[in-house]
N, C-alpha and C positions, 0 to 999 in steps of 0.2 A: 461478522466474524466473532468468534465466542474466545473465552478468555484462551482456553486450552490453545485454540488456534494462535491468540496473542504470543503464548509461552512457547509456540514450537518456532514462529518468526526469531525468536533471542536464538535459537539453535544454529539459525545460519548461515549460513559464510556469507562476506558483505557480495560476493559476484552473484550468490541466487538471489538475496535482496534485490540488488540492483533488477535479476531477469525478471523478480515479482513485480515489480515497480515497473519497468517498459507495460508487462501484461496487463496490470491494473489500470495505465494512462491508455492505451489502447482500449480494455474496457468500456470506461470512463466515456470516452469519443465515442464509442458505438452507443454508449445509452443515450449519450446528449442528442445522436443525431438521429434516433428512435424517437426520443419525445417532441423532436422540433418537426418529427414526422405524424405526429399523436401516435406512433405502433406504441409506444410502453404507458403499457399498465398499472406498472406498479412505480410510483414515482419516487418511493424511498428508497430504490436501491440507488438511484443519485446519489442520497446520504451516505449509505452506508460506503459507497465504491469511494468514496471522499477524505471518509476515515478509516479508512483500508490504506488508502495511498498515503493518509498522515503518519500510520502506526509506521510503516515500515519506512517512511522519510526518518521518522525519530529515530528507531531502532541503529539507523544508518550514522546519522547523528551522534548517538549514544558512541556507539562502536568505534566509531574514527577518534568521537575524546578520550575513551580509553585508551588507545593507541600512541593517543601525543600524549597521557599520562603517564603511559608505559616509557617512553621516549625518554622523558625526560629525567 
């Protein structure tokens, strides 16, 4: 995921975060169970599908403390 892509996740409303996040963990479990099958070849997308699922955990994070900041 390249930065631009970073900056369009802040764009979104936290229910498509959320539907990135199901797609990403779902992801995730197909590559896990490609390599525990040796199909996947390239074993860095592991990595990168890991921090794909971190950015938008934080984003999600971020979003909800502004929320109880706004609250308050």
């Amino acid at each position: 995921m390249k930065l631009r892509d970073k900056k369009q996740l802040f764009e979104k409303s936290e229910k498509e975060l959320i539907k990135d996040l199901k797609q990403a963990k779902e992801a995730l479990f197909n590559l896990i169970l490609e390599k525990s099958q040796n199909k996947l070849k390239n074993t860095k997308s592991l990595f990168w599908k890991r921090k794909e699922i971190a950015w938008i955990l934080t984003i999600l994070k971020e979003k909800e403390l502004l929320t109880k900041k706004e609250n308050i």
